[in-house]
Phi, psi and omega in degrees: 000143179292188181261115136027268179343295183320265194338292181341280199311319169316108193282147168236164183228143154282170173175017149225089152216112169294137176314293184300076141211017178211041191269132163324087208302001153307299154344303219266332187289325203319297210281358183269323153326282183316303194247019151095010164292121204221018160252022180321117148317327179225193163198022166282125148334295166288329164322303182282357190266346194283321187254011134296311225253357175273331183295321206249042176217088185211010173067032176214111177303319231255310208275336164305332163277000205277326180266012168293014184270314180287338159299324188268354180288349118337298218261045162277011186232123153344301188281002191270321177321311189297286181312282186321336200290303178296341181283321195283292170285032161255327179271348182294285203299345177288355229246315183088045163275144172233346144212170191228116211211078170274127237249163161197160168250086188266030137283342166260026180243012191235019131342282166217093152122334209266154201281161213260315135021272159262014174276290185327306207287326159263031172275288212321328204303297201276002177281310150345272155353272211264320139350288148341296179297328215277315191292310182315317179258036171090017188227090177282163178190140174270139186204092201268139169268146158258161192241145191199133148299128162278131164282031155264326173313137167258062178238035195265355177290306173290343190257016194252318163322306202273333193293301206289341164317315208254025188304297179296357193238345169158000188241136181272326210205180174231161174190151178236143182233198184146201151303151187263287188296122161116326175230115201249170202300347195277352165310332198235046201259354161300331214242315176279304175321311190284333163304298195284344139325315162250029161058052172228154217279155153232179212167126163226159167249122203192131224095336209272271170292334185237143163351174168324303198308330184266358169262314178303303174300354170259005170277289218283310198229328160250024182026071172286140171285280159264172182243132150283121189042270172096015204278321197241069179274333184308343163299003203221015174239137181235156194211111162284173186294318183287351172094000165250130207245169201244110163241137165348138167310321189311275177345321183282312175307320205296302194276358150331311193245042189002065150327136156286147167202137185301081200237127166257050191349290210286318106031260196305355165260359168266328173303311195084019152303335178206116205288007180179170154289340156297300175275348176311146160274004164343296204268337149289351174301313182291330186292333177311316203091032198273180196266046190281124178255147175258140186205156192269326203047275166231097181353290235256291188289331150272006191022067154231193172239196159296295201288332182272350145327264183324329173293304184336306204296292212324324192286327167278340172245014205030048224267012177075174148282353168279276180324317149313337189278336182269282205314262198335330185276318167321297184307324183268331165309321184247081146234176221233357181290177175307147163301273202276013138290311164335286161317294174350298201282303179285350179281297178247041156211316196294306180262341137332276181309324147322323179285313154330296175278001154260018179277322204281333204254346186252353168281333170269007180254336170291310194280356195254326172290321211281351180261356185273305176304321195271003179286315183295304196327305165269023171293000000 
């Protein structure tokens, strides 16, 4: 098994995490405080993060989401957006994320008053922020916003407007999330057409609670780029008793045209998308060679990281740091920044720093032979 430490230390890339779903629980009594919100169940800290994270491990996406109204009950003031925003990229990069693209829907932030506008201009504003503060303290990290839709919602035109206005100020790509079952992605397909129009990026979440039918359609009619979880293509895969395995058209295409997918291990086994971490299909999927990224979706409602992810696979699947090194790499490949940002990132930081560690475990491992021998040597 790798080490903790290692994993830490180890640069890595997101490319699922919602903002509201990784808010600091300290963060949330301070604004609630602050800005007149009085419907915390506590205002202890550790209390409230014990009851969120218990409220959103309930085998239900609908009853997982159910605990975002106090978080987004919080972001309703410009400067708390701004803060919350600089904690989340001060907390990836102490995690040892180097770059990130973290989604929001700044339609649930205009309760009172402020414009979808200007809720984007203070994510970016405060991803900037904490970027900043992270780079003065040895941990540098790039940190792109997505602009997201709900898709119970009908604002996804305007908010498919407003992602691509802010193209040029810090937003990659656009997505929409929500309940799955019951609102399929062809609901929006005015708001993906106007993405897609304008040469911009998309991502949708599809798969997750619901089936093939929501992924093909969001391959297939809105032109998704990446799949947000993306967990149940495994449906459309079949595995004999004998270990051979057989795929579906959909399934062939996705790993054909090496789809990306967005995969949140712990998240879909509190969703009930995947009965265990043992059991995700993460892992015939990396054996597949499908295009699989490891991503937290929400820090705070799943009490994970980037790094406490990897441990999990590594501890259920044994994946080594070469394999680790294919995820991450899987990820800066499918991000949404520019190609020579891309390169960049994997040219001086990814692979390097992979190469570091693996100088550092074969010198202990090496110093760890050379004490075992001289121990028999002196029986």
């Amino acid at each position: 098994m790798i080490p903790l430490d290692t994993i830490r230390r180890a640069p890595k890339v997101l490319l699922h995490d919602h903002l509201d779903g990784g808010l600091r629980p300290t963060t949330i009594v301070d604004l609630a405080a602050e800005y007149g919100y009085g419907d915390l169940p506590t205002t202890d800290p550790d209390e409230l993060a014990a009851w969120i994270r218990r409220g959103a491990d309930r085998g239900s996406l609908e009853l997982y989401l159910d605990t975002f109204r106090h978080t987004v009950g919080v972001m309703q003031e410009r400067d708390a957006i701004v803060r919350v925003a600089a904690e989340c990229a001060e907390d990836l990069a102490a995690d040892g994320v180097i770059y990130a693209e973290v989604r929001y829907a700044p339609e649930l932030s205009i309760e009172r008053g402020l414009t979808m506008d200007e809720v984007v201009e203070a994510t970016v504003e405060g991803f900037a922020e904490g970027s900043g503060r992270a780079a003065a303290a040895g941990r540098p990290i790039v940190v792109r916003a997505i602009v997201t839709a709900m898709r119970q919602a009908a604002h996804s035109l305007e908010v498919a407007q407003c992602a691509v206005r802010w193209r040029d100020a810090g937003v990659v790509g656009f997505d929409i999330a929500g309940p799955e079952a019951g609102f399929r992605p062809t609901r929006h397909l005015e708001a993906f057409d106007h993405v897609r129009h304008e040469n911009f990026h998309i991502t949708i979440h599809a798969g997750e609670s619901f089936g093939p039918p929501s992924i093909w359609e969001a391959l297939q009619f809105c032109g998704a780029e990446r799949l947000g979880h993306g967990v149940r293509i495994v449906d459309d895969i079949t595995v004999a008793d004998d270990g051979d395995v057989t795929l579906g058209r959909l399934a062939a295409f996705v790993r054909d045209r090496r789809v990306p997918l967005e995969m949140c291990p712990t998240s879909n086994v509190h969703t009930g998308a995947a009965p265990s971490i043992e059991g995700h299909p993460i892992d015939l999927l990396r054996r597949l060679r499908y295009r699989v990224t490891v991503n937290t979706d929400n820090r705070l409602m799943s009490g994970v990281s980037l790094s406490s992810e990897l441990a999990a696979l590594d501890q259920a699947f044994d994946l080594g740091l070469g394999e680790m090194e294919w995820l991450t790499l899987n990820a800066m490949k499918s991000a949404f920044v520019p190609f020579d940002e891309r390169l960049r990132l994997i040219g001086e930081v990814i692979k390097p720093g992979y190469a570091a560690l693996r100088r550092e475990r074969a010198a202990v491992g090496s110093a760890a032979a050379v004490g075992l021998g001289a121990g028999e040597g002196s029986r």
